[in-house]
C-alpha positions as CSV (number, residue, x, y, z in Angstrom):
1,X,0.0,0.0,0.0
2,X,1.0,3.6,-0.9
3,X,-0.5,6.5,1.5
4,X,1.1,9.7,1.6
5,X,0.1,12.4,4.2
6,X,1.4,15.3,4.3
7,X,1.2,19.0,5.1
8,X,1.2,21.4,2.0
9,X,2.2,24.8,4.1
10,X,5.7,25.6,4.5
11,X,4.8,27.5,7.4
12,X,3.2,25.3,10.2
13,X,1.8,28.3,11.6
14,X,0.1,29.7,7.9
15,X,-3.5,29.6,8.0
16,X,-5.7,28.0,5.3
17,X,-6.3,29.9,2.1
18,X,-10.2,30.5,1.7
19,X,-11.9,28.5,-0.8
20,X,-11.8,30.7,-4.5
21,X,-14.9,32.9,-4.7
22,X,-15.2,32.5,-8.8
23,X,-14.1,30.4,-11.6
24,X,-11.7,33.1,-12.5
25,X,-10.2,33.1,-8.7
26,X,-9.8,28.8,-9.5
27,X,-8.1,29.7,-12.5
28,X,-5.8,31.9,-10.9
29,X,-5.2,29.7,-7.9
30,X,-4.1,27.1,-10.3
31,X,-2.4,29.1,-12.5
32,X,-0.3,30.6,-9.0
33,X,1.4,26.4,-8.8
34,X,2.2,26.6,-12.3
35,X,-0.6,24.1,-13.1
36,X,-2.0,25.4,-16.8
37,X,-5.7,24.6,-16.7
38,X,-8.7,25.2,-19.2
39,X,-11.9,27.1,-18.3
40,X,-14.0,23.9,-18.1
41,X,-12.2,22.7,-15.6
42,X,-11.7,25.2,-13.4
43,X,-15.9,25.6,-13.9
44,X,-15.9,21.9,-12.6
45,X,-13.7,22.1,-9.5
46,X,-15.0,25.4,-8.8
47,X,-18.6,24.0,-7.9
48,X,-16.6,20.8,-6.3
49,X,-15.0,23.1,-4.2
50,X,-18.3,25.2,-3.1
51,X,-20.7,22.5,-3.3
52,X,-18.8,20.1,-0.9
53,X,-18.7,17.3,-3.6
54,X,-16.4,14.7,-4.3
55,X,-14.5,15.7,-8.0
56,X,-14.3,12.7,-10.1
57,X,-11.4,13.1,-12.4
58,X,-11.5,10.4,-15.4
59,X,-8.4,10.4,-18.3
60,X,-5.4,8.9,-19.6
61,X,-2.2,8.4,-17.6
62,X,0.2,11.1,-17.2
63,X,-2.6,14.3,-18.1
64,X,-2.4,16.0,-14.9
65,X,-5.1,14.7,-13.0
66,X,-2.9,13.8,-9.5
67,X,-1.6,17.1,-9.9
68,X,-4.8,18.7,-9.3
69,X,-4.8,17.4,-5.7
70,X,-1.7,18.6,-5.2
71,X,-2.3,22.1,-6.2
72,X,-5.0,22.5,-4.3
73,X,-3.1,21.4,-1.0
74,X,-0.3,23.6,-1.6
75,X,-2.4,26.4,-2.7
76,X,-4.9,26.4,0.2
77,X,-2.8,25.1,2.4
78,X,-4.2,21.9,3.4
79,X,-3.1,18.6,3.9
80,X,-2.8,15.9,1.6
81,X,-3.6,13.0,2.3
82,X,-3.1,9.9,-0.4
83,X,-4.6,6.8,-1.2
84,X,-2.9,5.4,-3.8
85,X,-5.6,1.9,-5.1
86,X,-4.2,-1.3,-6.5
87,X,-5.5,-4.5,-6.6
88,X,-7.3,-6.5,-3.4
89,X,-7.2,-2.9,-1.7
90,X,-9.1,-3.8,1.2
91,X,-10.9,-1.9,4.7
92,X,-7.8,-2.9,6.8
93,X,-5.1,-0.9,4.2
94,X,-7.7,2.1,3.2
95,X,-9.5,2.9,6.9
96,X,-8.3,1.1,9.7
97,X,-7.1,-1.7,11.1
98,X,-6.6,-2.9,15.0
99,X,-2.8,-2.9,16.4
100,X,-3.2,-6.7,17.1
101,X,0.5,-7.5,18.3
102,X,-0.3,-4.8,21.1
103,X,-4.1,-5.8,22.0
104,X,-2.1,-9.3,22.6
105,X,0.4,-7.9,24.9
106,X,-2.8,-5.5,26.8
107,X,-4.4,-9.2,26.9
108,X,-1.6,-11.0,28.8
109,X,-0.4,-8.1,30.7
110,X,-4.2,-8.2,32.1
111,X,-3.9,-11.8,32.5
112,X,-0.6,-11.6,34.8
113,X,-2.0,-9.0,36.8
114,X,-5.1,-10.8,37.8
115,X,-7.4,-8.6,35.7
116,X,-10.7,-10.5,35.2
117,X,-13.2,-7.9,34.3
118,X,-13.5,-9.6,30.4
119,X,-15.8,-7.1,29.7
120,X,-14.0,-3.8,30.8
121,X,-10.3,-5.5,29.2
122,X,-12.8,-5.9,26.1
123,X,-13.3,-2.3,26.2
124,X,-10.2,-0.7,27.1
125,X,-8.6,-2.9,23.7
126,X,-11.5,-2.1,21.6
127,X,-10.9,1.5,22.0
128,X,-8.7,4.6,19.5
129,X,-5.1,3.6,21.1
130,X,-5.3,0.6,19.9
131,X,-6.6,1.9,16.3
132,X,-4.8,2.1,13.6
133,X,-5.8,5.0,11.2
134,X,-5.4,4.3,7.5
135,X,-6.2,7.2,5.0
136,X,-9.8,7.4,4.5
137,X,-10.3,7.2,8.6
138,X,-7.2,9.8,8.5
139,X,-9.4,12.5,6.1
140,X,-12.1,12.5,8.6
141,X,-10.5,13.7,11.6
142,X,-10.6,17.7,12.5
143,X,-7.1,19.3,11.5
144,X,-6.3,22.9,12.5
145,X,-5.3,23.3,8.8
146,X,-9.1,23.1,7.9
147,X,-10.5,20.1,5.7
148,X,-7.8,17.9,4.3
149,X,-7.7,16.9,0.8
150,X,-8.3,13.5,0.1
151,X,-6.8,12.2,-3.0
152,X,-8.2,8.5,-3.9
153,X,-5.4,7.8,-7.1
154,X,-6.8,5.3,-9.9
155,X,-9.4,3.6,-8.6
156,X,-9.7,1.8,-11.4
157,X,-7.3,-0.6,-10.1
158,X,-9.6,-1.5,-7.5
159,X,-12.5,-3.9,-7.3
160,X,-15.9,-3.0,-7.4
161,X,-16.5,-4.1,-3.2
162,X,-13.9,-1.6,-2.7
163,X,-16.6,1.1,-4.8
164,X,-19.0,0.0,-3.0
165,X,-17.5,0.9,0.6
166,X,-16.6,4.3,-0.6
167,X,-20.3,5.1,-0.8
168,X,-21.1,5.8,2.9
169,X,-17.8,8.1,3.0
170,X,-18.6,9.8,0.1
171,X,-22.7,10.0,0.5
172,X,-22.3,10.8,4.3
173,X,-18.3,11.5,5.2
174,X,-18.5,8.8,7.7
175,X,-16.9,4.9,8.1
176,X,-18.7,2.7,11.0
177,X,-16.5,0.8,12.7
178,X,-18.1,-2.2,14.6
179,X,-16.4,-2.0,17.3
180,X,-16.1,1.8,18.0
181,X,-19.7,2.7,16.3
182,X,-20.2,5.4,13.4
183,X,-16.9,8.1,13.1
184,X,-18.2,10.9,11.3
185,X,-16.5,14.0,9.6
186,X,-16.8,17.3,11.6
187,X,-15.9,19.0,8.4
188,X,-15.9,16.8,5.6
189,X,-12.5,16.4,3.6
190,X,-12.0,18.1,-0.2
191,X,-12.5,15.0,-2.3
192,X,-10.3,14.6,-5.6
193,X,-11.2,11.0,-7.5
194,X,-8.9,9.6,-9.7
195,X,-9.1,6.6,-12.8
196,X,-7.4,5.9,-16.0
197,X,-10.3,4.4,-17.3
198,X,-8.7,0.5,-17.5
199,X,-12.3,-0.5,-16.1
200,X,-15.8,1.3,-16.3
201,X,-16.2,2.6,-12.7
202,X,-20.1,2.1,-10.9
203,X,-22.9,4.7,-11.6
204,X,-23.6,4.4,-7.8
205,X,-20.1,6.0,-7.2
206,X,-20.4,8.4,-9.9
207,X,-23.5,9.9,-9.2
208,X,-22.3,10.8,-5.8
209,X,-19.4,13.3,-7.8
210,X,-18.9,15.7,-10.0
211,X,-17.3,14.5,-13.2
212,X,-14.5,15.7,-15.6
213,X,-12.7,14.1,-18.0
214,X,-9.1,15.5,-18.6
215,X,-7.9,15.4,-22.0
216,X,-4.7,15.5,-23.7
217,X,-3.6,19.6,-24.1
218,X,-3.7,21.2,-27.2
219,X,-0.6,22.8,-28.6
220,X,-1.0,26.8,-26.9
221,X,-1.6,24.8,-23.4
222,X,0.7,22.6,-23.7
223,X,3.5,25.7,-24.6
224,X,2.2,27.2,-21.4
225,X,2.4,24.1,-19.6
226,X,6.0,23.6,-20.4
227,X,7.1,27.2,-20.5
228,X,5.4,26.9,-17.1
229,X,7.6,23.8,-15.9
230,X,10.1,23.9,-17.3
231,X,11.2,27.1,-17.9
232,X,15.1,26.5,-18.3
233,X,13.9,24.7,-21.9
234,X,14.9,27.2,-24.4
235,X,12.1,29.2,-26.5
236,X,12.5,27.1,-30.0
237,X,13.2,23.8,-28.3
238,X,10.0,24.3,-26.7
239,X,7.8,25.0,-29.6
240,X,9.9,22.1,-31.6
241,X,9.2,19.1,-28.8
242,X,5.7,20.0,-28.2
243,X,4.5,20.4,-31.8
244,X,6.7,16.7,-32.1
245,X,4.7,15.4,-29.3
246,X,1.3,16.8,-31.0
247,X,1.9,14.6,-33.9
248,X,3.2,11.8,-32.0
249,X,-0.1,11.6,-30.2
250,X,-1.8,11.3,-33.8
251,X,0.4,8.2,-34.5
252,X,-1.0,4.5,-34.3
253,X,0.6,3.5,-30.5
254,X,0.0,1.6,-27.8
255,X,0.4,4.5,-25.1
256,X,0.1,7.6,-26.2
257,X,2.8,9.9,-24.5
258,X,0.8,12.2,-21.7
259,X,2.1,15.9,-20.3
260,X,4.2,14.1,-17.9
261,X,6.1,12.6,-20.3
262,X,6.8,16.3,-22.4
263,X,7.7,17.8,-19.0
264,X,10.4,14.4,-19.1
265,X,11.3,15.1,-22.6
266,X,11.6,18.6,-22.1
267,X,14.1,18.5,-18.6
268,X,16.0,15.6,-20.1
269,X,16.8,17.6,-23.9
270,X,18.3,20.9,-21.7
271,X,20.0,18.5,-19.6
272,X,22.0,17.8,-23.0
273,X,22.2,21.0,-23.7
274,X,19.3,20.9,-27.4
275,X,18.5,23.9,-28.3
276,X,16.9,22.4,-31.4
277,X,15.3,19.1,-32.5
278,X,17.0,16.7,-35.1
279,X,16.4,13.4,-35.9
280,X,19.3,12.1,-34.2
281,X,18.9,13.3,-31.3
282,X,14.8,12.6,-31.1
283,X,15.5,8.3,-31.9
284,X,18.4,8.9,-28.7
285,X,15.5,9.9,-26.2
286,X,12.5,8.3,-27.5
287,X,12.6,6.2,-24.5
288,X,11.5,9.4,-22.2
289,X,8.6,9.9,-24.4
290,X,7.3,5.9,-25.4
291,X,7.2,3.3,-22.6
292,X,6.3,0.6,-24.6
293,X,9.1,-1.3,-27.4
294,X,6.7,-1.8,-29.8
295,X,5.7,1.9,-30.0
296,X,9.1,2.7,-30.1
297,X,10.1,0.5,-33.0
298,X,7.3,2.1,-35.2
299,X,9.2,5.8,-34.7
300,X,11.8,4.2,-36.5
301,X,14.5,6.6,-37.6
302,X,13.3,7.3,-41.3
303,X,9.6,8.4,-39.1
304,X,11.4,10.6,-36.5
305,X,13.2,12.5,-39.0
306,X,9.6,12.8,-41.2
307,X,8.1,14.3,-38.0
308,X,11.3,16.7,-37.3
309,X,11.1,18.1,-40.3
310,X,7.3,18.6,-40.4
311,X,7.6,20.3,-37.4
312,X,10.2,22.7,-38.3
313,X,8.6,23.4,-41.9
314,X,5.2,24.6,-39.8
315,X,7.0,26.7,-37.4
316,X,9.0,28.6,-40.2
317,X,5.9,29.1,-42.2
318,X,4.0,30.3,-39.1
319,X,7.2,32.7,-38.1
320,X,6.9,33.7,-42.1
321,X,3.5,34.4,-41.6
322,X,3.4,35.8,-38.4
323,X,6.2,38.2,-39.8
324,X,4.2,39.3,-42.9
C-alpha cells in the first residue's frame, strides 16, 4: 500500500487559504502552482469546491489529474492525504485496522495481573489507542489546517466491493466501525477521485461526484504548460518538442505519450544542452517519451526524421507568416 500524508504549508503556523470565490479566482489559484488549466475545468472544480462534492477526475495516464490534488493542497494550504488503489485494496489498508501484536500484549499483561473484568479488558482494547488509522479514517479527523484533501489515485485498479465501501464516506463523510460505532466527519474532507479508465467505474459511485474528463492539451496549453515547468527549456526547443509530441499523439501507438512525459522530454533535452530538435537526437530519447518497445520500433528513424522536419517546416511558415 502507498499513503502519503502530508502537510502542504511551508509555514506550520500559515492559516488555510479560503476557498476561491469565482471560476476566475480557480483559475488563478491554479495558474499561481504553475498548473495550466482550461476554463471547463476550473468551472468543474470550482462547484466541487463550493458544493462540498467529491471531484471525479476520469483520463489517460500522465494528463495532470494527480496534480490537481496537489495544487489544491499547496495552494490552500491543506493537507494531503493519499490513497494510492491497486488491486485487493481492502478496509484494513484504506481505513483502519486494530494494532493486534499490542491488543495481545494488553491481553496477557491483564492476565498476569489478575485482571478478570472480560468485559471492561474488552473495552479498554477495543478503544482509539489501539486503532490504527489508515487514510480514509485519516481525512475525517478535524485538523487545524481546515479540511484535508483527500486524494483516492486510480481507482480503477480496484474492485468494485472496494466502490461499494466508498459510498457511505462519500454519501455521508463517515466509516462505521463495529467495534467503535459510526466516526463521522466534523468538516468533511475536499475529495479529488482519480481513474485511468482501465475498467468502467459504478454509476452508484459516480452519481455521488462531480465529473471531468481531462484530455490530452492542445498545442498553446501545452506551450504554457511547459514554458510553465520547465522554464530553463529554451524558447524554439520548446515549440519544436511540443508540436513533435502533437503529432506523435496522432500516431497509431499503444500509449500515447501524456504531459508528464513532455515535461520528461523537455528536462532531459536541456539537460543535453538541445537547443533544437534533429532526428538524431529525437531516436536517442524516444525512450523518455514511449514506454512501450513496440511503440518505439514504429518511430523508426526514417519516421522521427519525417516528423522533425514537419515540425520545423510549420513553425518557419507560421514565423513567415506571423512576420508578414
Amino acid at each position: 500500500m502507498q499513503t502519503e500524508r502530508q502537510s502542504a504549508a511551508s509555514d506550520p503556523e500559515r492559516k488555510p487559504a479560503p476557498i476561491p470565490g469565482s471560476i476566475d479566482e480557480t483559475l488563478d489559484l491554479l495558474a499561481g502552482a504553475d498548473y495550466v488549466a482550461d476554463r471547463s475545468l476550473a468551472t468543474v472544480l470550482f462547484l466541487a469546491l463550493r458544493l462540498g462534492r467529491p471531484l471525479f477526475l476520469e483520463g489517460e495516464a500522465g494528463v495532470g489529474k494527480t496534480e490537481i490534488a496537489k495544487v489544491l493542497a499547496k495552494s490552500l494550504g491543506r493537507q494531503l492525504i493519499r490513497l494510492q488503489c491497486y488491486e485487493g485494496l481492502d478496509v484494513a489498508a484504506a481505513v483502519y485496522e486494530w494494532n493486534y501484536a499490542a491488543q495481545m500484549m494488553a491481553i496477557r499483561l491483564a492476565e498476569a495481573s489478575g485482571e478478570t473484568d472480560r468485559e471492561r479488558l474488552e473495552h479498554d482494547i477495543f478503544s482509539h489507542r489501539y486503532l490504527i488509522e489508515r487514510p480514509l479514517l485519516q481525512a475525517l479527523e478535524p485538523s487545524a489546517s481546515g479540511a484535508p484533501i483527500l486524494l483516492i489515485d486510480e481507482l480503477d485498479r480496484t474492485d468494485e466491493a472496494f466502490e461499494a465501501f466508498l459510498l457511505e464516506i462519500l454519501s455521508d463523510h463517515q466509516v462505521t466501525i463495529p467495534e467503535l460505532g459510526t466516526i463521522h466527519a466534523d468538516t468533511p474532507p475536499i475529495v479529488i477521485i482519480t481513474s485511468n479508465r482501465t475498467r468502467e467505474i459504478h454509476d452508484a459511485l459516480k452519481r455521488r461526484c462531480l465529473y471531468h474528463w481531462v484530455g490530452y492539451p492542445d498545442l498553446q496549453r501545452e506551450l504554457a504548460i511547459v514554458a510553465a515547468r520547465a522554464p530553463n527549456a529554451p524558447k524554439r526547443l520548446t515549440q519544436e518538442l511540443v508540436a513533435f509530441v502533437q503529432k506523435l499523439r496522432g500516431q497509431d501507438l499503444f500509449k500515447l505519450p501524456g504531459v508528464a512525459e513532455t515535461l520528461d522530454w523537455a528536462s532531459a533535452l536541456v539537460e543535453l544542452d538541445a537547443v533544437a530538435l534533429d532526428p538524431a537526437l529525437v531516436s536517442d530519447t524516444l525512450g523518455v517519451l514511449l514506454k512501450y518497445q513496440d511503440d518505439i520500433a514504429k518511430i523508426d528513424s526514417a519516421k522521427a526524421k519525417a516528423l522533425v522536419d514537419e515540425v520545423q517546416s510549420e513553425l518557419r511558415a507560421h514565423a513567415v507568416a506571423a512576420g508578414a
